[in-house]
N, C-alpha and C positions, 0 to 999 in steps of 0.2 A: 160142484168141483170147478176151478179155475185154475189153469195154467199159464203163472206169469215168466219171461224170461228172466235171469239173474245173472247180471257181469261181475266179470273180475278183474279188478284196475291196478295197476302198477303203480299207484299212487298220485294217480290223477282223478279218481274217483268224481269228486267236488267239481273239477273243471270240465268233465264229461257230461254231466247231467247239465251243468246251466247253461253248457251249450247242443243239446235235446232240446231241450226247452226251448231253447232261442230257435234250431233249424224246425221243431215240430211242433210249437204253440202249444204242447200240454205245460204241465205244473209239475217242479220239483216239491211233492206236498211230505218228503223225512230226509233232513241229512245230521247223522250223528255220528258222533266223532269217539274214536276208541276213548278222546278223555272224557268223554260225560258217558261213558258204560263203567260198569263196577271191571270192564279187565284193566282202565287208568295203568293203574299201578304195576300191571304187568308187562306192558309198554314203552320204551322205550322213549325220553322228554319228544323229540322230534315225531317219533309216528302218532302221539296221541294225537295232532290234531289230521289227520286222517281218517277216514271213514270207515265206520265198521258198517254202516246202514243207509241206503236211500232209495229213496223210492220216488217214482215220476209218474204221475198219470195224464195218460191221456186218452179224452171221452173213458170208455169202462173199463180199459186195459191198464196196463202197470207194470214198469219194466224196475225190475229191484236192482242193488248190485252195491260192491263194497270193493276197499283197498284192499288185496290180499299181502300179508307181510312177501318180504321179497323172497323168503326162502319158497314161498309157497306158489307162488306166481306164477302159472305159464301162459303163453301167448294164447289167443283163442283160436280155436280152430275146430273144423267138422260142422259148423252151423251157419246163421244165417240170422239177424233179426229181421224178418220180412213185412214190409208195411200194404200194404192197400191199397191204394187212392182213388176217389172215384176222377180226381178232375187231372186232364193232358196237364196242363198248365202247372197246379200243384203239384203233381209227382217230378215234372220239371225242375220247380223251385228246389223242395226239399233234395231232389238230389243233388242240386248244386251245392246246395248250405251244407248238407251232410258231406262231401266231396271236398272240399275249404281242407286244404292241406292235407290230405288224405291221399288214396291210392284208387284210382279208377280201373275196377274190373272187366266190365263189359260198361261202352258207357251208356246210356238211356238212348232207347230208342225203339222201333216197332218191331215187334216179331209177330210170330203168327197165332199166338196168342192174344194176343194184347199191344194196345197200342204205342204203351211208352212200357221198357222194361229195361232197368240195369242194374247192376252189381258193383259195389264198392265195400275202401275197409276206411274206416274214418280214422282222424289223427289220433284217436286213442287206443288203436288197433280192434276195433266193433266192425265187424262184416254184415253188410245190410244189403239186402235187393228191395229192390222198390218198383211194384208192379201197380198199374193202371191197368185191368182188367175192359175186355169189353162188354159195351151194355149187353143186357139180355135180348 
């Protein structure tokens, strides 16, 4: 069994993953578009070219996620995409890149957990913490 997360975009779908990719160096490896699915025709000229499917991996993980029509949309809330990192430095960068117009929750920093730890919601409304755990 594997438990991947799955967002839901306002119609930014397309521009949220190539910029994943960009702040965390995996690969957008599916983006399809409501007009190359058999629902085309049940859409709308403007939203076919929106996304009904994408998927990003990075190393064995896989974060899926699609445009929801706007009836159906709501803002995200009650979760968390939470990343790892082993290295001070790289949980640094990627917070910042993730943080790029965005809204700073707690910003990165040491707690007594862990050496670097903070909380953001990125410009496509995704809530991510990003923890640098300590060595064993």
């Amino acid at each position: 069994m594997q438990m991947n997360p799955h967002l839901a975009f306002n119609g930014e779908c397309e521009a949220a993953f190539k910029f994943y990719e960009k702040c965390l160096g995996g690969k957008v490896v599916t983006m399809m578009t409501y007009g190359d699915s058999p629902m085309a025709e049940q859409m709308p000229p403007a939203w076919r070219r929106k996304i009904i499917h994408a998927a990003f991996a990075l190393g064995d993980h896989q974060l899926t996620g699609a445009d929801v029509p706007l009836e159906s949309y709501q803002k995200p809330q009650g979760f968390y995409v939470l990343l790892n990192i082993g290295a001070e430095a790289e949980a640094d960068r990627i917070f910042k890149a993730l943080a790029e117009n965005g809204a700073v929750q707690m910003p990165i920093q040491e707690t007594f957990w862990a050496p670097r730890f903070g909380m953001l919601v990125d410009q496509f409304g995704t809530p991510w913490m990003i923890n640098c755990g300590k060595p064993a």
